[in-house]
C-alpha positions, 0 to 999 in steps of 0.5 A: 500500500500506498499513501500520498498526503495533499495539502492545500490551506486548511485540509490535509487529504490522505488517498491509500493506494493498492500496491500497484499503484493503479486503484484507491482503497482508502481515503482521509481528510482532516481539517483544521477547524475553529482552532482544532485539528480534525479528522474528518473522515477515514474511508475504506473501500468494501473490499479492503475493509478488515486489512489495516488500511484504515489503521495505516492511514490513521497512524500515518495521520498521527505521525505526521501531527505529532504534538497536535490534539487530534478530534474525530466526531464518530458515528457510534459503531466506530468508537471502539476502534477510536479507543484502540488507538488512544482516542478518548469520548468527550461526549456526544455531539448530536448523532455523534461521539466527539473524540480526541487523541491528546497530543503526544510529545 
């Protein structure tokens, strides 16, 4: 797998690529928001889920924010896997869980 990182002011997208390089199947975008750093969206195609590539992904994204706090707003069904990799609840914010991963220096 293959993962290249686009920037432009505010917005960091993240695109995983299969091994060949010839077909995504995974993207990510996070923003910086109101002061906060968040990871808007993590998304894995049908076929690759189960395989890490969203785990990669988000380890990409963490080491290269590292120092920063992380936020993510989660549906339900995926804050466990929010907490396996040191994310923490900070509540409910409308349909969502707001989570954060505290900065690691």
């Amino acid at each position: 797998m293959q993962i290249e990182r686009y920037d432009s002011e505010h917005r960091y997208r993240y695109v995983a690529w299969d091994d060949f390089g010839s077909r995504i199947i995974g993207t990510a975008v996070v923003e910086r928001r109101a002061g906060e750093l968040v990871l808007d969206r993590i998304s894995v195609t049908r076929v690759s889920r189960g395989n890490g590539v969203g785990t990669t992904m988000l380890t990409r994204i963490l080491g290269d924010f590292i120092g920063e706090d992380i936020v993510v707003y989660s549906f339900r069904s995926r804050v466990g896997w929010y907490l396996r990799h040191g994310f923490e609840s900070e509540g409910r914010h409308g349909s969502l869980v707001k989570m954060r991963r505290r900065s690691r220096e």
